[in-house]
C-alpha positions in Angstrom: 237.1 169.8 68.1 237.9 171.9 65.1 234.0 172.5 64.7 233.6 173.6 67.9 236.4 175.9 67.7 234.4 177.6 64.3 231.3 177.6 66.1 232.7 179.2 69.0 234.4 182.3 66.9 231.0 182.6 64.7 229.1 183.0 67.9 231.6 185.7 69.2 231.5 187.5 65.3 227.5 187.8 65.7 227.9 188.8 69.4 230.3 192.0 68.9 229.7 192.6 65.4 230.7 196.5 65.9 234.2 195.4 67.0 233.9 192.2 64.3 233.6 194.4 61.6 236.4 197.0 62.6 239.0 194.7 63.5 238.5 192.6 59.9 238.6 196.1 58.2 241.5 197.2 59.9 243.3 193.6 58.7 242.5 194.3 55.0 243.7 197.4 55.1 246.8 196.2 56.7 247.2 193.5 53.8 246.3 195.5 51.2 249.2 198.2 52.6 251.8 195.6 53.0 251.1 194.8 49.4 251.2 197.7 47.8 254.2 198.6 49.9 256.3 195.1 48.9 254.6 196.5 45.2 256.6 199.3 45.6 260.1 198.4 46.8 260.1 195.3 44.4 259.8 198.0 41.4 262.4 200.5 43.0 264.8 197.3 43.6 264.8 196.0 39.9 264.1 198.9 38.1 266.9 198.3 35.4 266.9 194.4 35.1 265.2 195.2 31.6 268.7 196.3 30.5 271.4 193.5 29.2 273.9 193.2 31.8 271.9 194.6 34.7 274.0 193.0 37.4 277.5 194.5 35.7 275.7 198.2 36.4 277.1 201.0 38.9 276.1 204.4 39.5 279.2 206.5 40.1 278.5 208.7 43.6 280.6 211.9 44.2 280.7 213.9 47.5 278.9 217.0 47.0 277.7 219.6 50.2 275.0 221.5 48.4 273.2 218.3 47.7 270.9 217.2 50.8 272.4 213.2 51.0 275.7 214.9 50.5 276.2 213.1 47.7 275.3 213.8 44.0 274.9 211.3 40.8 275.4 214.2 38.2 278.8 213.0 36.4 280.7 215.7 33.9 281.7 214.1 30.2 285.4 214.6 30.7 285.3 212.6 34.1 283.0 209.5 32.0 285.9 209.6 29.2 288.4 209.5 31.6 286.9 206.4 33.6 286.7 204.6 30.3 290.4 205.3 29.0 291.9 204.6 32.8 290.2 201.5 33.6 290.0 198.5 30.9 287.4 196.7 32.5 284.7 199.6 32.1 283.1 198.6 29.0 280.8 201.7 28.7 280.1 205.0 30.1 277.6 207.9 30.0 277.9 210.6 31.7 274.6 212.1 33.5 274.3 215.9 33.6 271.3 218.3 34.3 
């Protein structure tokens, strides 16, 4: 049954070849899409596991209205210094600034 099936489909790949060849072009470019894309937001999801103690990292958000997210990442030194004295289970700080 199988081998009908297969010489079935090769018949209809030699009969519309012009359709044939654009639909199996149009499915590796799909694939090859979807991998670069799963490529992609793999890297932009573990792009700090290099670091000891990836998983005990945070990024410190503020609300900020010039920003287009409305939110900013920039953090000053006083506010880092001031995170590490007030909390004891902050274990180290850096502040980012431009």
């Amino acid at each position: 049954m199988i081998a009908h099936y297969l010489k079935i489909a090769f018949r209809n790949l030699v009969k519309y070849r012009t359709q044939s060849v654009i639909s199996i072009l149009g499915l590796a470019v799909g694939f090859v899409c979807f991998a670069l894309a799963t490529l992609w937001i793999h890297y932009e999801m573990t792009y700090d596991d290099s670091y000891d103690g990836a998983d005990r990292m945070y990024i410190l958000y503020r609300k900020d209205v010039l920003h287009n997210s409305g939110y900013s990442i920039f953090s000053s030194y006083p506010m880092s210094t001031l995170l590490k004295e007030t909390f004891p289970e902050v274990e180290d700080v850096c502040a980012f600034n431009r």
